[in-house]
C-alpha positions as CSV (number, residue, x, y, z in Angstrom):
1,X,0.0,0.0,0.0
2,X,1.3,3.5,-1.2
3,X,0.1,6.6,0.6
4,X,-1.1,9.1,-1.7
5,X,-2.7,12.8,-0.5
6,X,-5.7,14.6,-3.2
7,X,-3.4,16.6,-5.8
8,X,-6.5,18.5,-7.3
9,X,-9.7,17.7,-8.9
10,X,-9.9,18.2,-12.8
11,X,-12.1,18.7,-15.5
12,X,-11.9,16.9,-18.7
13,X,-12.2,19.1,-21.6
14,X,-13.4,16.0,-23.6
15,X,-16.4,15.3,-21.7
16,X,-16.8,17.4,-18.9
17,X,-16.3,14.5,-16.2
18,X,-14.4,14.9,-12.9
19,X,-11.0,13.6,-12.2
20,X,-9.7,13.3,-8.5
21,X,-5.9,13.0,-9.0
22,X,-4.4,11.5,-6.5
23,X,0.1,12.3,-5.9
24,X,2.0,9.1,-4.2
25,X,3.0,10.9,-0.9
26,X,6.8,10.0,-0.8
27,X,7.4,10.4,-5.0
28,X,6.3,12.2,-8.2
29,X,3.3,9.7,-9.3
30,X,-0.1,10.5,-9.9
31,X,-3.4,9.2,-10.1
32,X,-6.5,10.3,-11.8
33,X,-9.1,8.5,-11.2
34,X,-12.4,9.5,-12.8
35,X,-15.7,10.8,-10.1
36,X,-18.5,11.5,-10.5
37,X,-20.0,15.8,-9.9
38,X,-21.2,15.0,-6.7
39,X,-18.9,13.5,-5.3
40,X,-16.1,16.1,-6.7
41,X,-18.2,18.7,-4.9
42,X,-18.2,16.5,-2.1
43,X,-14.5,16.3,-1.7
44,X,-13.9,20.1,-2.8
45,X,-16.6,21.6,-0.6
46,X,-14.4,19.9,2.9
47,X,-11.0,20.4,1.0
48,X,-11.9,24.2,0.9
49,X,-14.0,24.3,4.0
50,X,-17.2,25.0,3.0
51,X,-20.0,24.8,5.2
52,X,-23.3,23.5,4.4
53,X,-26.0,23.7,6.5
54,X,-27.1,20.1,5.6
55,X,-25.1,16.9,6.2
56,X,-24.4,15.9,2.9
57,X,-24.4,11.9,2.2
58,X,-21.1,11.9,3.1
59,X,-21.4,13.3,6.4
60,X,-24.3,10.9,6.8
61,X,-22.1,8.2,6.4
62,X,-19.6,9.6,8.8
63,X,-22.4,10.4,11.6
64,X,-23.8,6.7,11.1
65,X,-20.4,4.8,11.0
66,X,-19.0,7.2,14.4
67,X,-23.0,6.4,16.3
68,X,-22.5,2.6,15.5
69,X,-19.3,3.0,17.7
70,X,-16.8,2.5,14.5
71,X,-14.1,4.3,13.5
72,X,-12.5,4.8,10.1
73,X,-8.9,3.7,9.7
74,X,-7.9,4.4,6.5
75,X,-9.2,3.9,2.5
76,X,-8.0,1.8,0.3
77,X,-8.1,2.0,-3.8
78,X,-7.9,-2.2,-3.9
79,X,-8.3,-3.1,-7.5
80,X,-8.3,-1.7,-11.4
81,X,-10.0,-4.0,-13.8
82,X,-11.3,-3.1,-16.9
83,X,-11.1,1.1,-16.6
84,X,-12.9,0.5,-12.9
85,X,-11.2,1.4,-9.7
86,X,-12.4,-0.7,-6.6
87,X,-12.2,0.6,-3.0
88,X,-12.4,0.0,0.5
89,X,-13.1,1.6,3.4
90,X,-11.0,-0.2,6.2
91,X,-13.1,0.6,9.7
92,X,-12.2,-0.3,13.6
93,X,-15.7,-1.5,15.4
94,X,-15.1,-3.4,18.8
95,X,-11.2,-4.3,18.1
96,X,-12.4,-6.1,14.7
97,X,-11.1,-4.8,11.3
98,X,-14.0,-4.6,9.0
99,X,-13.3,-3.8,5.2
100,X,-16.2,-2.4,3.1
101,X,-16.7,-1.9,-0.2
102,X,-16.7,1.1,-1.5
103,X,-16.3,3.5,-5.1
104,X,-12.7,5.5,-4.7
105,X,-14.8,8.7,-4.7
106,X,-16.9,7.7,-2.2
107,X,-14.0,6.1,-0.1
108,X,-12.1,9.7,-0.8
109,X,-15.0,11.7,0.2
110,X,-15.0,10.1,3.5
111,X,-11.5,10.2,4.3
112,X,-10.9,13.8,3.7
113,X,-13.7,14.3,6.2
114,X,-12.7,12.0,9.0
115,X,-8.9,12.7,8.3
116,X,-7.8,9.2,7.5
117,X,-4.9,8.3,5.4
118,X,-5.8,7.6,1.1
119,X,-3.6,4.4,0.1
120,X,-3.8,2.7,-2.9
121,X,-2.2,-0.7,-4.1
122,X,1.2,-0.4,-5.7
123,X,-0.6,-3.2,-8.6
124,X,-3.2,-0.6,-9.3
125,X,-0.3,2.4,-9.4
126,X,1.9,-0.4,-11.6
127,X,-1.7,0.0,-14.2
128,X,-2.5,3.6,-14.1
129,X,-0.3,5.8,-12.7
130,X,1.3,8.8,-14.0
131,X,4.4,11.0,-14.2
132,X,5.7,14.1,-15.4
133,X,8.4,13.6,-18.2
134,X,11.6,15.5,-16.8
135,X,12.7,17.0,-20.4
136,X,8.9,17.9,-21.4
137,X,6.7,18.2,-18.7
138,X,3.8,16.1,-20.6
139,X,2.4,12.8,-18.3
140,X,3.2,9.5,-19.5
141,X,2.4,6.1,-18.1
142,X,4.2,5.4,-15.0
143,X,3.8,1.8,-14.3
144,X,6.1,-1.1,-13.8
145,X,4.6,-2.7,-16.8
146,X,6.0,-0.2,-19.2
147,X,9.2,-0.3,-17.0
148,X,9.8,-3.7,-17.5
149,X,9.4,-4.1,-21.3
150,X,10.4,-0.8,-22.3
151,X,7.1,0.3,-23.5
152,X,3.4,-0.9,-22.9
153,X,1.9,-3.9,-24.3
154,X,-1.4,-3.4,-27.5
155,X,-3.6,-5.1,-24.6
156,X,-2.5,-2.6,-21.6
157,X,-3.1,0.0,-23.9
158,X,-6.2,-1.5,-25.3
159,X,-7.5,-1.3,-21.3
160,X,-6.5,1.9,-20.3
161,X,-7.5,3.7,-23.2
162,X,-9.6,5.8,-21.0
163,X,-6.8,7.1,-19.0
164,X,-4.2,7.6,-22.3
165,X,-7.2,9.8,-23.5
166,X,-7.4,11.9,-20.7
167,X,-3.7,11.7,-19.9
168,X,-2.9,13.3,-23.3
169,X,-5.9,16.0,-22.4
170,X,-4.3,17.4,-19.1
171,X,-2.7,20.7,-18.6
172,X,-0.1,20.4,-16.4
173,X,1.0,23.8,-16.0
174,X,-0.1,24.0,-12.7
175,X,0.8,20.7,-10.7
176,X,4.1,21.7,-9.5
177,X,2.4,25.3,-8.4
178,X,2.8,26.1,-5.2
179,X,5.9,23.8,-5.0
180,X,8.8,25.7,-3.5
């Protein structure tokens, strides 16, 4: 398991659908993982502190996992098959660890409010991940697929053709901002 913290949350210009991206904690790779609008808002409304006067679902979740006498450990993105990311949300209840199922936006939403650490699986980072090319600044696959054989297989790119599109879509101007 990899440690990762929310880099931003993105718009694709292709379709209009929400991106989480996701940085490894202790390195330079990132995920994007796509979410749907409400759940974006979800996240961005706690990352920027906005205050509804409403618990949203999310908050629900939260009030009903913390009344049952639980606790949230930590979330987990498990799994990437076939263009979908699988989650879990890994909870304390009466000294028993209990792993739920969960969408990664969903799992995300809840961490950020409860504080809890984001990890994913270094398998699903070896799929999808990302990095910044040093000489150009443009993302290109990351994983220890394309590591190992020099490039990536027809059938890894035939599966993550939905990332490669977005990939090639993202500005990346603006992920080292900030950076000193």
């Amino acid at each position: 398991m990899v440690e990762m913290t929310i880099d931003s949350i993105r718009m694709s210009l292709m379709n209009y659908q929400r991106v989480v991206i996701l940085k490894e904690k202790a390195a330079e790779r990132y995920l994007p993982i796509w979410i749907g609008p409400a759940e974006a808002d979800a996240i961005a409304m706690k990352l920027q502190d906005v205050v509804v006067p409403r618990p949203l679902t999310h908050d629900l979740l939260y009030s009903v996992i913390d009344t049952l006498g639980a606790t949230v450990s930590f979330v987990l993105v498990s799994d990437l098959q076939y263009d979908t990311f699988y989650a879990k949300i890994a909870l304390n209840c009466d000294g028993k660890s209990i792993e739920i199922d969960s969408r990664p936006s969903d799992a995300i939403a809840l961490a950020v409010r409860v504080g809890v650490p984001i990890f994913v699986e270094e398998s699903v980072l070896d799929k999808a991940a990302i990095m910044l090319d040093q000489e150009t600044g443009k993302p290109t696959l990351a994983g220890s697929e394309a590591d190992k054989k020099g490039k990536v297989s027809e059938e890894e790119l035939r599966r993550m053709s939905a990332f490669t599109d977005f990939i090639k879509t993202i500005d990346m101007e603006d992920f080292d901002k900030g950076k000193s």
